[in-house]
Backbone as a printed PyTorch tensor [residue, N CA C, xyz], in Angstrom:
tensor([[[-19.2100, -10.9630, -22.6590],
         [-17.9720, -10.2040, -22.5850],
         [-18.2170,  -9.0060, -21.6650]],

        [[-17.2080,  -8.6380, -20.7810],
         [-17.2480,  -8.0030, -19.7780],
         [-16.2020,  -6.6830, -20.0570]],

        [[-16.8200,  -5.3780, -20.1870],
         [-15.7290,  -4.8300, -20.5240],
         [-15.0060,  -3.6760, -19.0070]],

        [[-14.2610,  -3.3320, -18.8560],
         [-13.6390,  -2.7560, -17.1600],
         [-13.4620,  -1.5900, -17.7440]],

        [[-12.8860,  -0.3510, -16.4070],
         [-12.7510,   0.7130, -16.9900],
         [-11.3690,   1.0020, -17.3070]],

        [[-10.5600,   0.0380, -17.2110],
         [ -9.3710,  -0.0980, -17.6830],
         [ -9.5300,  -0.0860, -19.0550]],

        [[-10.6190,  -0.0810, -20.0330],
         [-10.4590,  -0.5170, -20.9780],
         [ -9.9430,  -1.8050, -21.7950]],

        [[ -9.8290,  -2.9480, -21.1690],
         [ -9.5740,  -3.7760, -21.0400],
         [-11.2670,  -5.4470, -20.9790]],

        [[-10.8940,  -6.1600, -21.5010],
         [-12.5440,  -7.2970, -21.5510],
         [-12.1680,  -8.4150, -21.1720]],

        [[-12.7750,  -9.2340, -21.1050],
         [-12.5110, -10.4960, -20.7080],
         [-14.3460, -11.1480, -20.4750]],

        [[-13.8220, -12.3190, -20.3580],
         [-15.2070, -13.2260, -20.6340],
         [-15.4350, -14.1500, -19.6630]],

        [[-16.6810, -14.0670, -18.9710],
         [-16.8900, -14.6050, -17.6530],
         [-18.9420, -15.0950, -17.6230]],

        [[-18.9100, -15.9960, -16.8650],
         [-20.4500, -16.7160, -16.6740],
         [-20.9900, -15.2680, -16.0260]],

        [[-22.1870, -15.0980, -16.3570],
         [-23.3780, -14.7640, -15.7220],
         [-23.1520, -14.6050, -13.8860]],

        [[-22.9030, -15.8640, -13.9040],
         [-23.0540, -16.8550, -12.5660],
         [-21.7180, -16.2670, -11.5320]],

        [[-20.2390, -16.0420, -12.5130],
         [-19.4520, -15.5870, -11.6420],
         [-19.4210, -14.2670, -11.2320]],

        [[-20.2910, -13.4590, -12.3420],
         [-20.1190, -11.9710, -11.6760],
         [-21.2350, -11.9460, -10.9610]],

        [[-22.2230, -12.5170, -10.7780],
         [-23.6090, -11.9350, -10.8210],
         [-23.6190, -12.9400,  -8.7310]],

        [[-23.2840, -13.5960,  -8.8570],
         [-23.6760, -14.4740,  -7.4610],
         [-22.3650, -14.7130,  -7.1790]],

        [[-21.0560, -15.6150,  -7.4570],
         [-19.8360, -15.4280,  -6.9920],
         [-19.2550, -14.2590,  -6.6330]],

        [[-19.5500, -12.9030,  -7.4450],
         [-18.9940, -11.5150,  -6.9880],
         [-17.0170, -11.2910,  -8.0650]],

        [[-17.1260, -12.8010,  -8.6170],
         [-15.9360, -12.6500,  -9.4830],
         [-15.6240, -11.2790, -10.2690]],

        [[-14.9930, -10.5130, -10.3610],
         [-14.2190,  -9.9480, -11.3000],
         [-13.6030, -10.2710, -12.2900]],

        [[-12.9820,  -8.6570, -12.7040],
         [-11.9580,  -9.0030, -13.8290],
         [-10.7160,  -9.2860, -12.8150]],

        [[ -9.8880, -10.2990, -13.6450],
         [ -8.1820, -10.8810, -12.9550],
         [ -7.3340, -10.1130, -13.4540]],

        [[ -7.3940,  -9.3030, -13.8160],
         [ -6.4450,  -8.0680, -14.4770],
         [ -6.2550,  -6.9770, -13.2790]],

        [[ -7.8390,  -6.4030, -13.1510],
         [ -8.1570,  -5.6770, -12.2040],
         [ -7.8670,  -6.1740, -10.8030]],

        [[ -8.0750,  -7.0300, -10.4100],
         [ -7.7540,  -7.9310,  -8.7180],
         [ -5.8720,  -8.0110,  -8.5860]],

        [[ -5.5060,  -8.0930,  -9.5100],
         [ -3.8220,  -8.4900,  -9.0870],
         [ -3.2160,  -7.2770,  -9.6240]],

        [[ -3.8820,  -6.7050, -10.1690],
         [ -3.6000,  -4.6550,  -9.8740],
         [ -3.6300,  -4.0260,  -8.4090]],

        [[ -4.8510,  -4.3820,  -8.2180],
         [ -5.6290,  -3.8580,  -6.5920],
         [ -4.7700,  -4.7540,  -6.1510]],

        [[ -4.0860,  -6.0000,  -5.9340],
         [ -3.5470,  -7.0140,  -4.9540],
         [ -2.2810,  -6.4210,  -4.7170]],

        [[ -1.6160,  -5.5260,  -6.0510],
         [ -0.2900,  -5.6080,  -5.7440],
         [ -0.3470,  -4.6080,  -5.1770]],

        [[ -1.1340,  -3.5760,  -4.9260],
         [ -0.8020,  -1.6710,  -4.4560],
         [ -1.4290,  -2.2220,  -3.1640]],

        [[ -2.5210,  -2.9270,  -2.9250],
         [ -2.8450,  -2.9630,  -1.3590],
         [ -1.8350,  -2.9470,  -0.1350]],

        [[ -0.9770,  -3.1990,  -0.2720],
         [  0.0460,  -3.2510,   0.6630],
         [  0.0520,  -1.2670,   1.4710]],

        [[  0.3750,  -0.8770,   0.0660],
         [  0.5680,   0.7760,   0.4850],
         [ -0.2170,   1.2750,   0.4810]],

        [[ -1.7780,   1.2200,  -0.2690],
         [ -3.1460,   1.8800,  -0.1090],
         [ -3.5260,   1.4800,   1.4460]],

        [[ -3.0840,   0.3090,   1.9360],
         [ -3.6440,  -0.1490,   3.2320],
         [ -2.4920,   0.6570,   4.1550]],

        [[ -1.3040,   0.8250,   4.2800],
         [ -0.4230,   1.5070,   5.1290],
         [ -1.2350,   2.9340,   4.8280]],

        [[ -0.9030,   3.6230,   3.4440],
         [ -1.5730,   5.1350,   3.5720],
         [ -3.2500,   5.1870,   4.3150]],

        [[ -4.0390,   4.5510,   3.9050],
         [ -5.1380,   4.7230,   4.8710],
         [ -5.1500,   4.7720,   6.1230]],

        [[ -4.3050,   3.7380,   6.6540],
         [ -4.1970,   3.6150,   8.7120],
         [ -3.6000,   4.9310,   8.6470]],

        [[ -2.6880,   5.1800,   7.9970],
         [ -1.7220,   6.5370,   8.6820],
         [ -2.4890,   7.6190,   8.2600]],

        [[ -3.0370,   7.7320,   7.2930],
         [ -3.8520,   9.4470,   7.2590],
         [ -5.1120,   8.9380,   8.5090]],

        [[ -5.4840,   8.1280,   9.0200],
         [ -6.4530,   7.9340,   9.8330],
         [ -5.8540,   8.8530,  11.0120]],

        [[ -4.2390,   8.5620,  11.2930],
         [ -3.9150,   9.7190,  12.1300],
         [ -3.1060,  11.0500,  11.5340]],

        [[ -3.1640,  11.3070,  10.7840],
         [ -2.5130,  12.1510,   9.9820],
         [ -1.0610,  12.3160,   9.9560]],

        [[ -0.5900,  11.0350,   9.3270],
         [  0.9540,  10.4290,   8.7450],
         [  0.9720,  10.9480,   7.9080]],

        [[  1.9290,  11.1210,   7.3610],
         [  2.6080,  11.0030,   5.9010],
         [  3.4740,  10.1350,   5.6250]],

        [[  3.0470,   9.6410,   4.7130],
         [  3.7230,   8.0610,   4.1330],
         [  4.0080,   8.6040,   2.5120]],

        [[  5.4680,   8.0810,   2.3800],
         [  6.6040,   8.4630,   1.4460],
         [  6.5380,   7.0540,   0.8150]],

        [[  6.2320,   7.1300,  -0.4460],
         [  6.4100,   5.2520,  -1.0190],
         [  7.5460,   5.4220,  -1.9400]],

        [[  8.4010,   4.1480,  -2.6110],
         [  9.3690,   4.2930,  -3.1620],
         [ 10.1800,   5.2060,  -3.5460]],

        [[ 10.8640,   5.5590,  -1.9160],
         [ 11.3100,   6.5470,  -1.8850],
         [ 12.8660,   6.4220,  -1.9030]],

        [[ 13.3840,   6.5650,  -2.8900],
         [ 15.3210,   6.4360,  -2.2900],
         [ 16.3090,   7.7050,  -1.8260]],

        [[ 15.8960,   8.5070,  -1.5440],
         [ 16.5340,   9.5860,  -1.2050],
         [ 16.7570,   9.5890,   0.6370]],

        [[ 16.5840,   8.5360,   1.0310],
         [ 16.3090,   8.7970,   2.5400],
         [ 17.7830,   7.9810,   2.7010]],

        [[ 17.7730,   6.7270,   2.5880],
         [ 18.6200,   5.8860,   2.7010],
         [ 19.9970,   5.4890,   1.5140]],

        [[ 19.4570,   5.9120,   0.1490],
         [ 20.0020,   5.5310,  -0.6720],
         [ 19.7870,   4.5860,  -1.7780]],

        [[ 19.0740,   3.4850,  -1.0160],
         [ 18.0530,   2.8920,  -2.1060],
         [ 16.9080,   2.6800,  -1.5390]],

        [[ 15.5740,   2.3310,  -2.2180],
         [ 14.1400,   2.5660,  -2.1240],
         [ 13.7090,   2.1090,  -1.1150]],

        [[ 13.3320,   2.7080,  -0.1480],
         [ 11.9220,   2.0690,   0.8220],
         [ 10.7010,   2.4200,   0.5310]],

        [[ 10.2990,   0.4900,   0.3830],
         [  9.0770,   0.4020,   0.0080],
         [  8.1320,   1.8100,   0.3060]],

        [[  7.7970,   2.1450,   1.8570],
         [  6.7570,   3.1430,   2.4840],
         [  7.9730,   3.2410,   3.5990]],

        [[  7.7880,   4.7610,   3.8900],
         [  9.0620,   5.4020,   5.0120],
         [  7.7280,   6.4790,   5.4110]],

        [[  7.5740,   6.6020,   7.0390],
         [  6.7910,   7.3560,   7.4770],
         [  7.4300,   8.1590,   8.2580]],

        [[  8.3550,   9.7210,   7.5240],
         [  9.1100,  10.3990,   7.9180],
         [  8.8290,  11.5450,   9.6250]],

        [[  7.6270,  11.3580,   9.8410],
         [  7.1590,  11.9590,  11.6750],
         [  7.9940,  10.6250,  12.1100]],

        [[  7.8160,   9.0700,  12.1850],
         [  7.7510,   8.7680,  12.9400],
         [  9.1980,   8.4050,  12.4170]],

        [[ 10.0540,   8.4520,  11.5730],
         [ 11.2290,   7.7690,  11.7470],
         [ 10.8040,   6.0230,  11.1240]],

        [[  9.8330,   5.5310,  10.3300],
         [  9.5820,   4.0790,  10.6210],
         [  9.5600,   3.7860,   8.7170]],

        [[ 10.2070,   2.7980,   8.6660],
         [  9.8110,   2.5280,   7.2230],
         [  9.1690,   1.1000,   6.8740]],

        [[  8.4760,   1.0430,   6.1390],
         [  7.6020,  -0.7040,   6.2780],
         [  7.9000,  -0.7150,   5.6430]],

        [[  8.2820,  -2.3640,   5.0850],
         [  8.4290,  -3.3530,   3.9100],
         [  7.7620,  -4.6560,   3.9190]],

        [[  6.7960,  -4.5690,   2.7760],
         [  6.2210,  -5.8100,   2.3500],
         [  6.9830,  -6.9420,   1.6290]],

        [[  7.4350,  -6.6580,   0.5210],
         [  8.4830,  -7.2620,  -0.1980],
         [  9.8600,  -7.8450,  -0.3530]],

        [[  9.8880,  -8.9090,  -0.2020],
         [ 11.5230,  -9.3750,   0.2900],
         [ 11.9780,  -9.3960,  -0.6480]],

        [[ 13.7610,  -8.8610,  -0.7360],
         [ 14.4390,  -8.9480,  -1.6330],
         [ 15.0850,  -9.7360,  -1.5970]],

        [[ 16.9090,  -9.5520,  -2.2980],
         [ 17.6630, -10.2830,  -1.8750],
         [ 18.4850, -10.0600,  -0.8560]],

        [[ 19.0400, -11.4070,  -0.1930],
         [ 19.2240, -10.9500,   1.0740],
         [ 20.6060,  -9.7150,   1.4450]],

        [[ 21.2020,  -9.7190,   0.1850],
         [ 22.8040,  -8.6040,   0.4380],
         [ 21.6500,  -7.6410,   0.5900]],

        [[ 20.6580,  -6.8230,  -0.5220],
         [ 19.6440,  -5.6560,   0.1540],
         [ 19.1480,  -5.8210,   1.0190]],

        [[ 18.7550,  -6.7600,   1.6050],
         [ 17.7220,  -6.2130,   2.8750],
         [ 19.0440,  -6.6900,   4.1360]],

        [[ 19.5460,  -7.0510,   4.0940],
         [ 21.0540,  -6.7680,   4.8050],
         [ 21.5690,  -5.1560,   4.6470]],

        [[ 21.7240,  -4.9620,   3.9400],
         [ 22.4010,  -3.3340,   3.2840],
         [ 21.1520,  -2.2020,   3.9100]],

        [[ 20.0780,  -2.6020,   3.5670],
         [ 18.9220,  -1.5680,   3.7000],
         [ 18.5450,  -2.1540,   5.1670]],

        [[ 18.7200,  -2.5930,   5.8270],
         [ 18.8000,  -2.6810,   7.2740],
         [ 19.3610,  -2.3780,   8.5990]],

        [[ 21.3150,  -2.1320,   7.4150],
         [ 22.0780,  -1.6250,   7.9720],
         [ 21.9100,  -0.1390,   7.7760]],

        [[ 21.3070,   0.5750,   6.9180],
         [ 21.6580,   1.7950,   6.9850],
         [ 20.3570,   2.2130,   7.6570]],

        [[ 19.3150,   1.6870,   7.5550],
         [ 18.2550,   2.6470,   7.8990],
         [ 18.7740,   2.1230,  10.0470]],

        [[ 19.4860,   1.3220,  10.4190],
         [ 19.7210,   1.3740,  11.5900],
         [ 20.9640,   2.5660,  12.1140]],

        [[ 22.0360,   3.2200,  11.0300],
         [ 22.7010,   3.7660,  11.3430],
         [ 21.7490,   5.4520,  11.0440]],

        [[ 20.7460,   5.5550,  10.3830],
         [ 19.9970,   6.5220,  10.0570],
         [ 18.8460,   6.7210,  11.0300]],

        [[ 18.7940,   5.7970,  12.3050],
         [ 18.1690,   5.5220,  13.6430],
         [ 16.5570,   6.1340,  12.9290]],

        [[ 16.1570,   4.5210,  11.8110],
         [ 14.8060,   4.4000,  11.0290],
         [ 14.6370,   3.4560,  11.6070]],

        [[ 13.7920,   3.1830,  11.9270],
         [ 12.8900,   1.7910,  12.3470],
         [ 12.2790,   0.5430,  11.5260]],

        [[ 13.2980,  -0.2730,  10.9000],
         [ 12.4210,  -0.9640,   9.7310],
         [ 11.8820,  -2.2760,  10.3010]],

        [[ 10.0570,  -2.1120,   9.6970],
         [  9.2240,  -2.7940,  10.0520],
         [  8.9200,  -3.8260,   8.8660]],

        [[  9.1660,  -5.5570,   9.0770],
         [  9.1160,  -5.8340,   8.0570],
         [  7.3430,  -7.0400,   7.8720]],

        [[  6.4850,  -6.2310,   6.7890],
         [  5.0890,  -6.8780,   6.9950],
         [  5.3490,  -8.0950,   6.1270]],

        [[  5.5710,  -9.2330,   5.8270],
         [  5.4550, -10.1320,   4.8340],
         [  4.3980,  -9.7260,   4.0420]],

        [[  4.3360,  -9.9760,   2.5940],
         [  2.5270,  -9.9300,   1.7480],
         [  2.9050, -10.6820,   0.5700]],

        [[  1.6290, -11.8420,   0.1770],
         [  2.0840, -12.2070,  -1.2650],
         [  0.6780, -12.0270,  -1.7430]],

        [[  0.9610, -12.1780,  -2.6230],
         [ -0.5780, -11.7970,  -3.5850],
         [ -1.1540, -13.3640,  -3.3410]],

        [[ -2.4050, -12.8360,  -2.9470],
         [ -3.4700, -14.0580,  -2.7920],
         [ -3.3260, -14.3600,  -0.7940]],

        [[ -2.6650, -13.4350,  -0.4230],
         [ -2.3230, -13.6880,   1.1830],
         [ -4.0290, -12.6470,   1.8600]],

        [[ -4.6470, -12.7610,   2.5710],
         [ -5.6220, -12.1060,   2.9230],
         [ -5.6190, -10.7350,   3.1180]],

        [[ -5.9780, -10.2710,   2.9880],
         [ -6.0700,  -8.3480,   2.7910],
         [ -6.5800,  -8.1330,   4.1920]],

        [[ -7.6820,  -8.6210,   5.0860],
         [ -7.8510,  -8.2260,   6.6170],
         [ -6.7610,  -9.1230,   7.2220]],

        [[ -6.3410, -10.3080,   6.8800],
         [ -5.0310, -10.7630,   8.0590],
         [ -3.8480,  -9.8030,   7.7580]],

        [[ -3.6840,  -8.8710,   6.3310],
         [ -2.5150,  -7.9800,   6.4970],
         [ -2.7500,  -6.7630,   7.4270]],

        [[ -4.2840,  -6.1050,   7.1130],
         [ -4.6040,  -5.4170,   7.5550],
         [ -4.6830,  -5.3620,   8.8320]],

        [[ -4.5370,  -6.4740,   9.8560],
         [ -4.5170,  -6.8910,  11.0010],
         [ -2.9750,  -6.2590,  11.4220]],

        [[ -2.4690,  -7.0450,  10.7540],
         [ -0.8110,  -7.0590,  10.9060],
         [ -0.5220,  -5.4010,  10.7870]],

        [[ -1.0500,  -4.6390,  10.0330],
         [ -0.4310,  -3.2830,   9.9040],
         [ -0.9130,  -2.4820,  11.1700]],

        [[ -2.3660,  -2.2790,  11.6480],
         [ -2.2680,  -1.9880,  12.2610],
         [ -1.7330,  -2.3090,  13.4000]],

        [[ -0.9680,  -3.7430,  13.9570],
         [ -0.1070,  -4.1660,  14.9530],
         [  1.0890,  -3.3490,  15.0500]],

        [[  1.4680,  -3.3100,  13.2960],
         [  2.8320,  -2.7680,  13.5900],
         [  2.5390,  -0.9440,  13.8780]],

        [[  1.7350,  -0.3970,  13.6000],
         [  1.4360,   1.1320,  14.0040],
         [  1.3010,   0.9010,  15.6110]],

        [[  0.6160,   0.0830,  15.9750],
         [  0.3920,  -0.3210,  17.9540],
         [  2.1030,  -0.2830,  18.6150]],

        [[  3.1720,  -0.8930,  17.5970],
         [  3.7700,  -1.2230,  18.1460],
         [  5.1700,   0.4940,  18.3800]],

        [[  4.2900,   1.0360,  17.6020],
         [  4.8160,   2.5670,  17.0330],
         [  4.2050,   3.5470,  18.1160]],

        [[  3.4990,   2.8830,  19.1530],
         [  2.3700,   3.7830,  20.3220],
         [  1.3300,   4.6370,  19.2230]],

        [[  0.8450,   3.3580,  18.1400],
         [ -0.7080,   4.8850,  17.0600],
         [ -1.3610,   3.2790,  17.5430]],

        [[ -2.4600,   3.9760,  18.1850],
         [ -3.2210,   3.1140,  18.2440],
         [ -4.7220,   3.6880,  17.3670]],

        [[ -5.1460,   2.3390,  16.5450],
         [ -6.3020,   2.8070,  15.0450],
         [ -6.8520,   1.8600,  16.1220]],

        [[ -8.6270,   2.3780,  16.1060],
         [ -9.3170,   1.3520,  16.0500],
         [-10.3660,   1.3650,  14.8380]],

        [[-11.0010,   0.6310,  13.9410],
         [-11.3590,   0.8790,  13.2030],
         [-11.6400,  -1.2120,  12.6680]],

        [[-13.0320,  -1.4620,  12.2490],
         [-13.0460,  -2.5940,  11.9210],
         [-11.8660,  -2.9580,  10.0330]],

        [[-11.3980,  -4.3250,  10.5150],
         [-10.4690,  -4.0250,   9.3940],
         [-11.2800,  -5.0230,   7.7000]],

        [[-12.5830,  -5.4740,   8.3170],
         [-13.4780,  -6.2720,   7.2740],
         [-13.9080,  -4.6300,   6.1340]],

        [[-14.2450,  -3.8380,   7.2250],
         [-14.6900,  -2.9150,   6.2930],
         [-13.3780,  -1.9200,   6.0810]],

        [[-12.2800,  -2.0790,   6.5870],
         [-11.4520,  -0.9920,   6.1410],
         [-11.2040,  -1.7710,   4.7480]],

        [[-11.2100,  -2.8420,   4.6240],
         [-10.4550,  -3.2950,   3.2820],
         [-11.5450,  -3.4640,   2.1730]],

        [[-13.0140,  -3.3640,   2.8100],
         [-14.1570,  -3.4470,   1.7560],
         [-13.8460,  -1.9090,   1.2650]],

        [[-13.6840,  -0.8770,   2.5020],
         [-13.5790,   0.6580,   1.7040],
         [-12.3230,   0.5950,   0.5910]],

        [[-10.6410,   0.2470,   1.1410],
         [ -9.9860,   0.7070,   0.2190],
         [-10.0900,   0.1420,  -0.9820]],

        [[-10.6080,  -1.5290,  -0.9710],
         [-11.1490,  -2.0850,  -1.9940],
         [-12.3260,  -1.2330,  -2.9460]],

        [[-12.9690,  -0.6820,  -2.8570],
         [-14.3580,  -0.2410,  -3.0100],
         [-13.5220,   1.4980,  -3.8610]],

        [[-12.9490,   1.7900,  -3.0680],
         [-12.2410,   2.9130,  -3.9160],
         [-11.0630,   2.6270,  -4.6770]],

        [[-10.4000,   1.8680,  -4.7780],
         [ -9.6600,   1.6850,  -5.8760],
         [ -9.8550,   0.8520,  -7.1390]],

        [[-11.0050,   0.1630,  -6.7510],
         [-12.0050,  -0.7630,  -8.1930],
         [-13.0130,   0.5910,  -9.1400]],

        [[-13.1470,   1.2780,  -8.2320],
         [-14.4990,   2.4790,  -8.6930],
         [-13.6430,   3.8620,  -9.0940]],

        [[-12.2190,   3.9510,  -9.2520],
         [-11.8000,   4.9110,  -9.2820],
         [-11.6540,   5.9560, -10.3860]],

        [[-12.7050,   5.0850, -11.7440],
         [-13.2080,   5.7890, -12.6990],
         [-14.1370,   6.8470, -12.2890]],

        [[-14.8610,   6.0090, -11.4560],
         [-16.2930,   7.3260, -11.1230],
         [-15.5630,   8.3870, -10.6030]],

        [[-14.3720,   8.2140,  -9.2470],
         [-13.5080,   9.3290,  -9.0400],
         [-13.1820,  10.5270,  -9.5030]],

        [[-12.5620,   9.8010, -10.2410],
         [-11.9150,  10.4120, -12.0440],
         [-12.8630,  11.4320, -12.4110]],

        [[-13.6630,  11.1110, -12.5120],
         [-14.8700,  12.0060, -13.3920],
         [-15.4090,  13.1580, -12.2820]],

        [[-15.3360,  12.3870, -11.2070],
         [-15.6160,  13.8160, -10.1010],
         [-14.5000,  14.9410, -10.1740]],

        [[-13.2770,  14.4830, -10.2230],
         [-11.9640,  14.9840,  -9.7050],
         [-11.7810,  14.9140,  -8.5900]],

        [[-12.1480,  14.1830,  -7.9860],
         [-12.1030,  14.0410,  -5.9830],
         [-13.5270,  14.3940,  -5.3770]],

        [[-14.4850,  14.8380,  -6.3110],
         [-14.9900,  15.6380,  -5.3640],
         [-15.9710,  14.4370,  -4.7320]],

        [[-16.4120,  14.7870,  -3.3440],
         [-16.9350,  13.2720,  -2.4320],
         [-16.3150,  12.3400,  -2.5080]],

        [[-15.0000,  12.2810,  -2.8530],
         [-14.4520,  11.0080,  -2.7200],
         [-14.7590,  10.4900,  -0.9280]],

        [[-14.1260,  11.3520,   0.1220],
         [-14.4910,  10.7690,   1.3160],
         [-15.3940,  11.6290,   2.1690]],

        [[-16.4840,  10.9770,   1.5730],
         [-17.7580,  11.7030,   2.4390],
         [-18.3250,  11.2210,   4.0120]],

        [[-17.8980,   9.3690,   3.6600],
         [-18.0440,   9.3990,   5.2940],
         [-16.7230,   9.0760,   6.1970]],

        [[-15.8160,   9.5100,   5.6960],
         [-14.1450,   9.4630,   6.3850],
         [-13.1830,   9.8950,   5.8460]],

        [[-12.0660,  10.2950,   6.4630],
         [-11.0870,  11.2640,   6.9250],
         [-10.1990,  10.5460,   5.9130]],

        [[ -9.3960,  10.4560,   4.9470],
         [ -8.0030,   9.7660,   4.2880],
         [ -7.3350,  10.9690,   3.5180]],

        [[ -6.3540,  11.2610,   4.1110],
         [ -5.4900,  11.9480,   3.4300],
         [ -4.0550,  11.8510,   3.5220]],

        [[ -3.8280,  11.8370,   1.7210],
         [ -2.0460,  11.1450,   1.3260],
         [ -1.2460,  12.7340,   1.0150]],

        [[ -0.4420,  12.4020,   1.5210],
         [  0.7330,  14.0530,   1.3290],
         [  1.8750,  13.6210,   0.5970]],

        [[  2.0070,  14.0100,  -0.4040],
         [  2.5060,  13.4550,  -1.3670],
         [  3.7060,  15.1810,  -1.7250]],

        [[  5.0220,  14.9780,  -1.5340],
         [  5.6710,  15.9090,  -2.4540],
         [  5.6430,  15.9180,  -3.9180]],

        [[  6.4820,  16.7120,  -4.6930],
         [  6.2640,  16.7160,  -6.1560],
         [  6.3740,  15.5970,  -6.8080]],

        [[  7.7760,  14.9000,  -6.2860],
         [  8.1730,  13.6330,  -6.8330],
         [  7.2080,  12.2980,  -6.9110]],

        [[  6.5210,  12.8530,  -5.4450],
         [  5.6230,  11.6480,  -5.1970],
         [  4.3380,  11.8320,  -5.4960]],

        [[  3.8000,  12.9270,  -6.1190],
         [  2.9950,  13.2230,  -6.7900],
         [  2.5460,  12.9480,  -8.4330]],

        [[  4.2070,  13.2620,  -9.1820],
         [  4.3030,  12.4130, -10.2620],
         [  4.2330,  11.2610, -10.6070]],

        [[  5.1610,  10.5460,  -9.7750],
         [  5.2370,   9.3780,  -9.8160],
         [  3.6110,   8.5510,  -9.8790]],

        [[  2.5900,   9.2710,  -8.7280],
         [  1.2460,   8.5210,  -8.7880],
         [  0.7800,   9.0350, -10.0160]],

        [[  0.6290,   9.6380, -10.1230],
         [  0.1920,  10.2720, -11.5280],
         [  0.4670,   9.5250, -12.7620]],

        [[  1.9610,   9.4950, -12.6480],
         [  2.4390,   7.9390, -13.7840],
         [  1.5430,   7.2760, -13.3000]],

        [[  1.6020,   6.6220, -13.0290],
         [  0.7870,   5.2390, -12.4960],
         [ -0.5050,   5.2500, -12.4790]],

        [[ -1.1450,   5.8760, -12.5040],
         [ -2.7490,   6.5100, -12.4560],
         [ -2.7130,   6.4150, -14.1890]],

        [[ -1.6300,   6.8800, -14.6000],
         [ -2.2230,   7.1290, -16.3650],
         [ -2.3770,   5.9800, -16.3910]],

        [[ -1.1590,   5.1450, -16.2310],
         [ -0.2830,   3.7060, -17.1560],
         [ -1.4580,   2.4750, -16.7250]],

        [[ -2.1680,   2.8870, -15.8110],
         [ -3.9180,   2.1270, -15.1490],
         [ -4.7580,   2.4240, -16.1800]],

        [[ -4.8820,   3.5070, -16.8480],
         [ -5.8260,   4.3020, -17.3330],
         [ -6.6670,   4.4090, -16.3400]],

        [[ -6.3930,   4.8830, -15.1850],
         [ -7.1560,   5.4270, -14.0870],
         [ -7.7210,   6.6320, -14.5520]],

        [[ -6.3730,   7.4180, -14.8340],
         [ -7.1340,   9.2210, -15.5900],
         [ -6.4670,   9.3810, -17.0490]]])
């Protein structure tokens, strides 16, 4: 029995954690579903963006990630089509740029990661940065984010630059979400 810092167990061979590299499946389709926006906020603090996530005050209803310097909002998630009709039309009369990334859980984390930084190229931000290890890092910090926790940040990025700007709202909101993880 394997216990996570989610507080949370589950029961796995020797063989899958120890030489497969398996995890907990609780933990992986946690990390699967936020990668979308941990991977947008990393490229963009690489140039020092600010990225706004479920945000509805811009348009009226939520964009996924809206990166208010550049005017650009990404969406991973397809809805239905009257919203993303509706939220297409306004963020075009609100002269926003909506960029739409496809992602499903179990879709590759460096072929998205590929794709995001395309769509920042296509924004004139050009990242260079290998994307095997950008996704081993954001991977690597959001599985370990107990040890975090216990620092309070401190060394979180000792050998690179990531920083999220978060207003109040969007400060809470992670914060929810950080508890409801038992992150903190």
């Amino acid at each position: 029995m394997v216990e996570m810092l989610a507080r949370h167990s589950w029961k796995a061979k020797v063989s899958e954690r120890a030489i497969e590299g398996k995890g907990c499946k609780v933990c992986e389709k946690d990390y699967l579903t936020v990668f979308p926006k941990l991977a947008v906020m990393y490229y963009a603090a690489m140039k020092h963006i600010k990225v706004q996530t479920d945000i509805d005050k811009i348009i009226g209803i939520p964009l996924e990630m809206y990166l208010p310097e550049e005017k650009v909002a990404i969406e991973t998630v397809s809805q239905t089509e009257n919203v993303e009709t509706l939220k297409a039309y306004l963020c075009r009369k609100r002269e926003i740029k909506l960029i739409k990334i496809p992602y499903t859980l179990g879709s590759g984390e460096v072929d998205f990661a590929v794709k995001i930084k395309k769509a920042f190229r296509s924004l004139h931000i050009f990242i260079t940065s290998n994307e095997d290890e950008d996704t081993a890092f954001i991977r690597q910090r959001f599985l370990n984010g107990e040890k975090y926790r216990k620092n309070k940040g401190d060394g979180l990025m000792k050998d690179r630059q990531f920083h999220i700007y978060l207003d109040d709202e969007e400060y809470r909101q992670v914060l929810q979400a950080l508890i409801a993880l038992k992150i903190i």
